[in-house]
N, C-alpha and C positions, 0 to 999 in steps of 0.2 A: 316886365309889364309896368305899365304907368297907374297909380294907385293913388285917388283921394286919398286922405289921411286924415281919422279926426278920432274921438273918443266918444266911449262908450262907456260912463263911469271912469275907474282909472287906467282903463285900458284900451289902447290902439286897435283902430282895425283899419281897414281899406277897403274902397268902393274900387272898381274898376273905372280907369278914367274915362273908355269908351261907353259905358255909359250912365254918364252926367250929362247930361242937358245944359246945367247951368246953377250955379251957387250964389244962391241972395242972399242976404241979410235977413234977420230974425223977422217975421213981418206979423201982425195980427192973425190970430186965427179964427173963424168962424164955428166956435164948437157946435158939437153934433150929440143935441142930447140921446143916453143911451147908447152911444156907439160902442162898441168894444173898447177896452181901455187904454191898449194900444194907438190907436186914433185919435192923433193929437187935435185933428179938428180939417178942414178947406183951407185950403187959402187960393184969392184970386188973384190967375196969372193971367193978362194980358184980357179980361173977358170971361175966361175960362175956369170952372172950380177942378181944384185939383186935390186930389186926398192928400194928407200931410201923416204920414208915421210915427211916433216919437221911439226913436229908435232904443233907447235904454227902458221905457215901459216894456216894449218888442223883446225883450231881452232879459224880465222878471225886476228889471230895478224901478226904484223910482226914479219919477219925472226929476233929471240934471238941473241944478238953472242955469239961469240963462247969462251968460257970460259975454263978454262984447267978442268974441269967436264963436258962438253959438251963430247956425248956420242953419237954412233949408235947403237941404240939394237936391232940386228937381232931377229925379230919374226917370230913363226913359225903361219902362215897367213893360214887360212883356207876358201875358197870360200864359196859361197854359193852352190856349184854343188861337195861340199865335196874334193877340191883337196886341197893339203897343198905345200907352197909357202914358201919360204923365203921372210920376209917382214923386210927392214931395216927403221928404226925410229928415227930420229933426235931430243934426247934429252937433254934439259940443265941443268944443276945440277943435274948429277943423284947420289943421296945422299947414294944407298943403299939398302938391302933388311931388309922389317920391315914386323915384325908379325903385321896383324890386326885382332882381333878376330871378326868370324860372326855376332855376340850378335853385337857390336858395331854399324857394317857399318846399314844406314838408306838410304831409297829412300830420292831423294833429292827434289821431289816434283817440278822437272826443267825439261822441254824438252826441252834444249837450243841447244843441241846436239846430237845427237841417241847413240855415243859411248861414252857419260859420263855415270857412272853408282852410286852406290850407293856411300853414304861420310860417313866414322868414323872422329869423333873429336879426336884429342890426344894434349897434352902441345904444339906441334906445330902450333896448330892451326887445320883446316879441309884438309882433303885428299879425293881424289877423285879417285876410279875407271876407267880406260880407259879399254872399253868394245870393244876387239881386232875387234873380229867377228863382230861389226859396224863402225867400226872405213872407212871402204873406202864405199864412195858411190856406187851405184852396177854400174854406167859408168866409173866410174875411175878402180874398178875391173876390169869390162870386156875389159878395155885399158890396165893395165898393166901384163895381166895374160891373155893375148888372144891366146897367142901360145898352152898354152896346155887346156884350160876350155871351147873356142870358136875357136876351127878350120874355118878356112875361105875358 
């Protein structure tokens, strides 16, 4: 499987390539007072506000800086009630797309997180799966994605 590659602190993980949308450069964000602290903030794609994650708050660390490979990877964000969302993701050192073969990746025998998923070893050391479809709690879901999945 074909896997973004970036960092989480000092540690590797991987998006699934199929779904990436598209990876920009670090852009302004429109913070959101209040928000979860997670919630790096909007940013405007083409017209469109789209939530932004910072994936290492997401994750109990603090906010990374921002490094000229810090990265937003719009994901294409899938609810639970099946609607798809642009989901933007605040990451640092995004190194890349790497093959990882199936045979490889192994559970990791960790529930530290619901959206970490299976780890391959490579010379780099271990890499880690980020399991999209877990990755937002279902209140932070139904916060950021309430116009169109929860009508009011």
């Amino acid at each position: 499987m074909k896997l973004l590659v970036f960092h989480i602190g000092a540690d590797r993980y991987g998006l699934r390539l199929r779904d990436v949308l598209r990876v920009l450069p670090l852009v302004e964000l429109k913070q959101l007072p209040l928000a979860p602290d997670s919630v790096a903030g909007i940013m405007d794609l083409h017209g469109a506000p789209v939530p932004v994650i910072d994936l290492c708050r997401a994750s109990g660390l603090p906010s990374g800086e921002d490094h000229f490979d810090t990265r937003i990877i719009v994901a294409d964000y899938v609810t639970p009630a099946g609607a798809h969302h642009a989901l933007g993701l605040r990451a640092e050192r995004v190194l890349g797309v790497q093959e990882v073969g199936n045979e490889l990746l192994r559970d990791s025998g960790v529930q530290a997180a619901p959206f970490l998923g299976a780890v391959a070893s490579d010379a780099q050391g271990m890499l880690q799966v980020v399991e999209l479809a877990q990755l937002l709690p279902a209140d932070l879901c139904a916060l950021l994605f309430q116009s169109a999945d929860n009508p009011t």
